[in-house]
Structures are given as C-alpha cells and as structure tokens.
C-alpha positions in Angstrom: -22.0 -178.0 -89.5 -18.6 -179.9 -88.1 -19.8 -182.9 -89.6 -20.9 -181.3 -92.9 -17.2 -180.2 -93.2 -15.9 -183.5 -92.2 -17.7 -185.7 -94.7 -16.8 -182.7 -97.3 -12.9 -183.1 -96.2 -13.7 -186.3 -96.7 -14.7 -186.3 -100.4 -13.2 -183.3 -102.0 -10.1 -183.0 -100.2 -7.5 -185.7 -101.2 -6.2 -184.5 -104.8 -2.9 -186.2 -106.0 -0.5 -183.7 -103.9 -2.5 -182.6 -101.0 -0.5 -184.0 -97.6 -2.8 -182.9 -95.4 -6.0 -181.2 -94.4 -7.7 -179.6 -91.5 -10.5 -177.4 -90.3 -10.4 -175.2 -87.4 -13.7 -174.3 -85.8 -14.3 -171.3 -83.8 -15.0 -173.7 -80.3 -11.3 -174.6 -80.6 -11.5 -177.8 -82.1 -10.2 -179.0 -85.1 -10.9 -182.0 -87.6 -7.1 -183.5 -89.4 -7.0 -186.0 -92.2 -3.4 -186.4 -92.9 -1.8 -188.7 -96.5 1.6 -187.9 -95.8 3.5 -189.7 -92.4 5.6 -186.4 -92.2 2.9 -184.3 -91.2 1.3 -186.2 -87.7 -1.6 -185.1 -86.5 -0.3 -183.3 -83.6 1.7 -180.9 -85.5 -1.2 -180.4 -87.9 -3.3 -179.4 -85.1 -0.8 -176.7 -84.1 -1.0 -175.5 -87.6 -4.1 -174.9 -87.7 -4.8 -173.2 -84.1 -1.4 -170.7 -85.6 -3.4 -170.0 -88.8 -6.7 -169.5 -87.4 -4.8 -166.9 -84.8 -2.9 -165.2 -87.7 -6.5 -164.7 -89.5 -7.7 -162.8 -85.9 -4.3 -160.6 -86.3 -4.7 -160.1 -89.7 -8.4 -159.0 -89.6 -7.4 -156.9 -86.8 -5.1 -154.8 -88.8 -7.8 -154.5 -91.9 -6.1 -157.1 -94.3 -8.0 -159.3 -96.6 -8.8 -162.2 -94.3 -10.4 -164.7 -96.8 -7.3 -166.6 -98.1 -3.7 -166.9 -97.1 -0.9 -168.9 -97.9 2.6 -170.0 -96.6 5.8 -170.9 -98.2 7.5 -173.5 -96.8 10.9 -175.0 -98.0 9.3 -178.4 -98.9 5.4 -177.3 -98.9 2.6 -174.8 -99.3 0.1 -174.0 -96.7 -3.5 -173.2 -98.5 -6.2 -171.6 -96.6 -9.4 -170.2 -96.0 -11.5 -168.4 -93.4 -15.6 -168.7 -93.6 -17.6 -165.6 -92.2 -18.5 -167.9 -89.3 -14.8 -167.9 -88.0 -14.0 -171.4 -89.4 -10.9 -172.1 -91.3 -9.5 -174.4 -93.6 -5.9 -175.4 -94.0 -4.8 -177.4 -97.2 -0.9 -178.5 -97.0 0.4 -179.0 -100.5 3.6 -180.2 -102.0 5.7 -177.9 -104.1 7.7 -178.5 -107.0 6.8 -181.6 -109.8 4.7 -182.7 -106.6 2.5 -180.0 -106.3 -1.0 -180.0 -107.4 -2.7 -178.3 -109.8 -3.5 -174.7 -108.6 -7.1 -174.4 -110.0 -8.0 -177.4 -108.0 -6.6 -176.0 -104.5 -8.5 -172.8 -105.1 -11.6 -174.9 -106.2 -11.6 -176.5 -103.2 -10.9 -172.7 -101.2 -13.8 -171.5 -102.5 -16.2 -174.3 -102.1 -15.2 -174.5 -98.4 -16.5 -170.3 -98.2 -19.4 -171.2 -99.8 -21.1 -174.0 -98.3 -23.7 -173.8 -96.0 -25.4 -175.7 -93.3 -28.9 -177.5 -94.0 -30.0 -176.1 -90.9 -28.8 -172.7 -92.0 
C-alpha cells in the first residue's frame, strides 16, 4: 500500500499551489514530497505525526475524523484520514496563490477511496 500512495503522491499531487505533501502511515512512517524550499522535510514530517495525533484526539472525542483543515497566516493545511489509520496532509498556499478548492478536495477524496490491489 505505501508504495501505491507514493506513486499516487506522485502523480496527482503537484497542482499549481500545492507546497507540499505527505502521508502518514499508521507504523509511524511517513512519505514527504515538498515544491516549496520553505517547507523542509523535517518540519513536514513533524506536521504530519501532529495531524495524524490530532485525528486520534479528535476521534476520541466523537468528531468527524475524515477531513480537517488548518489556517495558517501564509498557508492552508488540507487533510485526510483513511479507515486504515493513514493520513494525508496537502499544504496549500492562500490568497491569489492558492489552488483551486475543487481540486484539493478531489485529491481528499481520491486518497479515502483508493484501495490496495492486494486488498
């Protein structure tokens, strides 16, 4: 499955204002493909470990757990949280920058739905 998401990352994932992009699986490790020098991968990987705690927490206290997002000053974190316990984290720009919405959510919902050949 990790490499299924990777070459899907991969493909899909670099729309004109998406910085970066990560998965976080449920073994602790994570996959980062980063377009913007401001977001290193070391940070990004930090992201996604705080996100994919925040979608325990939130689950924990009965919220929706499928999609979240944060509001940053300069950017927008997108993401998404599979049944199996993987997550996805999209950084976007804001402002004239930003993409276009339906294609973030596009790219959300794909990431729930695929499935594993082996699956």
């Amino acid at each position: 499955m990790k490499e299924l998401l990777q070459e899907w990352v991969g493909q899909n994932a670099q729309l004109p204002g998406v910085l970066a992009c990560g998965v976080r699986f449920p073994d602790k490790t994570s996959f980062t493909q980063s377009w913007a020098a401001d977001f290193r991968v070391q940070s990004l990987e930090r992201a996604w470990r705080s996100s994919g705690e925040a979608f325990q927490v939130l689950k924990i206290y009965f919220f929706p757990t499928e999609y979240v997002h944060w509001v940053y000053e300069k950017a927008v974190l997108h993401c998404a949280r599979r049944d199996d316990g993987i997550c996805l984290g999209i950084f976007t720009a804001k402002g004239e920058q930003s993409p276009d919405p339906a294609a973030v959510q596009r790219l959300l919902v794909e990431f729930r739905a695929l499935r594993s050949e082996t699956s």
